[in-house]
C-alpha positions in Angstrom: 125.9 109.2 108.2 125.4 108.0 104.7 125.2 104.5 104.2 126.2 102.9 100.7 124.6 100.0 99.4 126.2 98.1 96.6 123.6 97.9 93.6 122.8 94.4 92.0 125.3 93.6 89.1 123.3 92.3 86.2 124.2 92.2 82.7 122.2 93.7 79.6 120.3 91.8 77.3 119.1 88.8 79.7 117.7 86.0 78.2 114.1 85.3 79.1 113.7 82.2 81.4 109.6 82.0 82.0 109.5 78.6 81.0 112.0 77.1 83.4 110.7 78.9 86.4 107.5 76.7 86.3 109.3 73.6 86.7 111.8 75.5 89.7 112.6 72.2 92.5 115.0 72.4 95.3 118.5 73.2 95.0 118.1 74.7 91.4 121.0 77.2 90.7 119.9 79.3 87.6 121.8 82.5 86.4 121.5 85.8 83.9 118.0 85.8 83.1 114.8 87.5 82.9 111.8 86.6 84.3 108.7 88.4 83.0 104.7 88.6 83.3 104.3 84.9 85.0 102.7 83.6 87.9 103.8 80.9 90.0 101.8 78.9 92.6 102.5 76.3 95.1 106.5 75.8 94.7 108.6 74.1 97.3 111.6 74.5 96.8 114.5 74.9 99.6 118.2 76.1 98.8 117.7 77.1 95.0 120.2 79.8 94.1 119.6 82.8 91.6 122.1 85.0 90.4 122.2 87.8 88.0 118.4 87.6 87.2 115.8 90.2 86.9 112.1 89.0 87.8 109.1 91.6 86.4 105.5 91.3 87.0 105.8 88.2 88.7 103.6 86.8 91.4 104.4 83.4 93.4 101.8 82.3 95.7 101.6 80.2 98.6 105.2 78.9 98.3 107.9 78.6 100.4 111.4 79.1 99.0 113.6 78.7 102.5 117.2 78.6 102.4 117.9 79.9 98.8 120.6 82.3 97.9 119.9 85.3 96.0 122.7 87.5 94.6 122.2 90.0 91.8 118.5 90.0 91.8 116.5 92.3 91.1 112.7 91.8 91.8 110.2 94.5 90.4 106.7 95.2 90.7 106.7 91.3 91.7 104.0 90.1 94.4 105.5 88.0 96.5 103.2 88.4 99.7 103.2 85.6 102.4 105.9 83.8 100.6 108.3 81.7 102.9 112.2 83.0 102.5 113.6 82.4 106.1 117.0 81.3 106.5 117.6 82.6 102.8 121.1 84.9 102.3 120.0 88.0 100.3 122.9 89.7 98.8 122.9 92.9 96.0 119.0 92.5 95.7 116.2 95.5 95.2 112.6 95.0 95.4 111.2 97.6 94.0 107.3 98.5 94.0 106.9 95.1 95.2 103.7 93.6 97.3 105.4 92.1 100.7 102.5 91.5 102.7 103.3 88.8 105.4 106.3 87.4 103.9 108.8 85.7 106.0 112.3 86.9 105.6 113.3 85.2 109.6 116.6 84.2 110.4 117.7 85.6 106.6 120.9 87.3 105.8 120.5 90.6 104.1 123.5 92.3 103.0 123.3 95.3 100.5 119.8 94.9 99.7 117.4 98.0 99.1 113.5 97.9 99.7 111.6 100.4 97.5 108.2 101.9 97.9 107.5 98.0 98.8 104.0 97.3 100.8 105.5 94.9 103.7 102.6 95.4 106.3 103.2 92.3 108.5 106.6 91.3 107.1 108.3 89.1 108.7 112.3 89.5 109.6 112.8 88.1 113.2 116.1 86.7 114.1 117.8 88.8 110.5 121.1 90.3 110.2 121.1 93.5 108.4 124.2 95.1 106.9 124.0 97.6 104.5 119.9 97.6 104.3 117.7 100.4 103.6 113.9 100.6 103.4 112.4 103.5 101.2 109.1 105.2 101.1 107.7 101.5 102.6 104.8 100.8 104.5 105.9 98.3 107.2 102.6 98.3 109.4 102.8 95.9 112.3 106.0 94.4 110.7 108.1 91.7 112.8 112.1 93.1 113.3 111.7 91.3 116.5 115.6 90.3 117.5 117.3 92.0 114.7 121.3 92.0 114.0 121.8 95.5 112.6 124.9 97.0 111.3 124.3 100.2 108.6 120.6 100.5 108.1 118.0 103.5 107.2 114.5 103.7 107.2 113.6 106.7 105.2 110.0 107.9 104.7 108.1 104.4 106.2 104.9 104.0 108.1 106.3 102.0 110.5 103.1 101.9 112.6 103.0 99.0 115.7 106.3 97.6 114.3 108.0 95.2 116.3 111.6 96.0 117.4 112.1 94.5 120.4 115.8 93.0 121.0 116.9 94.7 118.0 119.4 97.2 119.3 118.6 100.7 117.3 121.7 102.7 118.2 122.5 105.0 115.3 119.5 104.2 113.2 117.5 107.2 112.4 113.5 107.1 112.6 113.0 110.9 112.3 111.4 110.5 108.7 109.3 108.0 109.4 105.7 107.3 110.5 104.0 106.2 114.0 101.7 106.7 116.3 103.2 103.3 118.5 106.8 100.9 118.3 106.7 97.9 120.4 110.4 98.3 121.3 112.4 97.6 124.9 113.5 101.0 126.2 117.2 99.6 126.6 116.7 99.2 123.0 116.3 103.0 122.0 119.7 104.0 123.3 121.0 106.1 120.7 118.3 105.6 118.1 117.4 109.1 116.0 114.0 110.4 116.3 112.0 113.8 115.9 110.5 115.7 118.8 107.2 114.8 117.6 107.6 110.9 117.6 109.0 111.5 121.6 105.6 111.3 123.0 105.3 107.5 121.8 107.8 106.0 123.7 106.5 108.5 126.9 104.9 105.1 128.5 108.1 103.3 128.2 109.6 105.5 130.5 106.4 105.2 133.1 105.6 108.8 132.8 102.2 109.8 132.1 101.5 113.1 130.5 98.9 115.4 132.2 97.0 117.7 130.5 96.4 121.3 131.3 99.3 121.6 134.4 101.2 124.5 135.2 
């Protein structure tokens, strides 16, 4: 099944808005800009809103950002790792060739958002709904989807080695493409979830079979 994801809708010819990012406080709306070749450390700053902006080359360090609202964002080659956007709504947003290393995306809405050939080892999305999501050519080694809310959602081409999916109910999703030698999921959990013969073996445990070698 093909899922659709609406793309961001940003206009041409943003103005640049470097400058006011450095000064960026809590409940900040800001809207049609660029934001280019900066980096940002140490912001707090809960329920700021963005719209229509494009951030490139930007890194923010150790900052938390919770319960913003993104819409029309598009966020590449940005460093964003560890960064704190739970309870966040995420709407029409890519990150593309982004650095997502431990960042906390937990008890976010994400609806038609794409993830492309991001790093997200150790992300964190426990407790998110997903609508209209897809992860592309991502690594998402030892990643948190603990408890997820899915509703039209691909993984195509990830590692997603020692992820965490338990609770998040996997019916229809298809892994087939991806990469692992181990899921921590709930067996309950696979029902219905796509897979290649080769991945089978991985979930062989969860089933308390063991394989013996060399019987006739």
């Amino acid at each position: 099944m093909e899922i659709k994801i609406e793309l961001p809708k940003i206009p041409s010819d943003l103005p640049v808005l470097t400058d006011e990012m450095y000064s960026l406080r809590s409940k900040d709306e800001f809207s049609t800009g660029s934001v280019e070749d900066m980096t940002m450390d140490n912001v707090e700053a809960a329920r700021v809103s963005l719209e229509k902006m494009v951030f490139k080359n930007v890194t923010i360090m150790e900052s938390s950002l919770p319960e913003s609202e993104w819409t029309d964002v598009i966020f590449d080659k940005c460093d964003l790792s560890n960064i704190n956007f739970s309870g966040s709504f995420i709407h029409r947003v890519e990150f593309r060739n982004c650095k997502l290393l431990g960042t906390d995306f937990s008890r976010s809405r994400l609806q038609n958002v794409r993830f492309l050939d991001c790093l997200g080892d150790y992300s964190m999305f426990r407790f998110a709904n997903f609508k209209q999501v897809g992860f592309e050519d991502c690594s998402l080694i030892s990643a948190d989807l603990y408890h997820l809310t899915l509703q039209k959602i691909f993984f195509t081409r990830c590692n997603m080695d020692q992820a965490m999916l338990s609770g998040s109910k996997l019916k229809g999703v298809d892994l087939s493409d991806c990469e692992f030698d181990g899921l921590q999921v709930d067996i309950e959990d696979l029902d219905g979830c796509m897979i290649s013969p080769h991945q089978a073996s991985s979930f062989v445990g969860l089933l308390g079979l063991v394989i013996k070698e060399g019987g006739h």
